[in-house]
N, C-alpha and C positions, 0 to 999 in steps of 0.2 A: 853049314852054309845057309845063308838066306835065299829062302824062295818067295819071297814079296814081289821082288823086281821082275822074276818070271811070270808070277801070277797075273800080275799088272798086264804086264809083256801081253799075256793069252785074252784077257778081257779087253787090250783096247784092240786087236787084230780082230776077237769076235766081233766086237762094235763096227767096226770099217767092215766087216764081211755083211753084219745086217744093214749098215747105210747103205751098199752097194747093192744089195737085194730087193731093197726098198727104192731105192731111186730108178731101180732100172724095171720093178714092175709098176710104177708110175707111168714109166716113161714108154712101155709094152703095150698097157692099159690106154691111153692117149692114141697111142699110134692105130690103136685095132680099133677105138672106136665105141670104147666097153664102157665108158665111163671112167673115174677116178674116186678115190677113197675122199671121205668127207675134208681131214685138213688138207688135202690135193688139191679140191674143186676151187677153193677158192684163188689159187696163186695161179691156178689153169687159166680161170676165166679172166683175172685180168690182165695173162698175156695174150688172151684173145682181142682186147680191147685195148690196151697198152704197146709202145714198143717194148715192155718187158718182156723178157723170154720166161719160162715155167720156174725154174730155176732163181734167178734175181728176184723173182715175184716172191719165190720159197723164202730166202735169204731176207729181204724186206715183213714179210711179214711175220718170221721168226724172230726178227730183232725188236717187231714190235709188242709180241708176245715176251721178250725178253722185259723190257721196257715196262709193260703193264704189271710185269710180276715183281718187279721193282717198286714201283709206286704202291701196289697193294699190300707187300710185305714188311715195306720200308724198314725200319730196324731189324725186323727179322730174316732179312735178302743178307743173306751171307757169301764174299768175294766168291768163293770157289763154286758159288751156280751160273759166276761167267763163263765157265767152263762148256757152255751153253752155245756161246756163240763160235768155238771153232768146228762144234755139230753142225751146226746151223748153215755154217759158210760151206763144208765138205757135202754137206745133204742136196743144195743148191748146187753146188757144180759138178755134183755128180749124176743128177736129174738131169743138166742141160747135156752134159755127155751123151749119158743114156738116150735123150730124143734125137741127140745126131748121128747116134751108133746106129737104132732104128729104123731112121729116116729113109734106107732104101729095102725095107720089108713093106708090101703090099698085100693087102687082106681087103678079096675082094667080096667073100660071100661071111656067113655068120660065124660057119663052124671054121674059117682059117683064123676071123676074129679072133674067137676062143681058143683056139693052137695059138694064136700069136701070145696071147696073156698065158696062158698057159705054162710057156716058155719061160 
């Protein structure tokens, strides 16, 4: 019997278990006030100053990291690192989740902050 398809099977479940782990301490981190990891800061800040939400800003600026790596590769950007962009789309709408899952946790002093990231 082939176990390819299982293997496969377990490495894209890991991957969806660390997007979710990832988007939602983003999204922990935001909420408490802690700051965010460096490629976070910037889709953060311009849903500060955008109507974009953190998420679409993620998504937007993933495609155009997609984009760049395109043009700088060119012959060498081979189809199957499209595979990029349904990362990219799942990482963004699982970030906007994650701040509205949040959204009624209050951290009013340092150390609930840091319990809240924590989490």
């Amino acid at each position: 019997m082939n176990k390819l398809p299982v293997y496969i099977l377990k490495r894209y479940l890991l991957l969806l278990a660390g997007l979710s782990i990832m988007a939602f301490g983003v999204a922990f981190f935001i909420k408490a006030s802690l700051g965010t990891s460096p490629i976070s800061s910037v889709p953060y800040v311009a849903s500060l100053f955008t109507p974009l939400t953190v998420g679409t800003a993620t998504i937007t600026m993933h495609c155009v990291f997609i984009l760049l790596q395109m043009l700088i590769l060119r012959k060498n950007y081979h189809p199957i690192q499209l595979m990029q962009l349904p990362v990219a789309f799942f990482f963004g709408y699982l970030t906007d989740f994650g701040v509205w899952a949040v959204q009624g946790i209050t951290c009013n002093t340092y150390w609930q902050q840091c319990a809240d990231a924590a989490v």
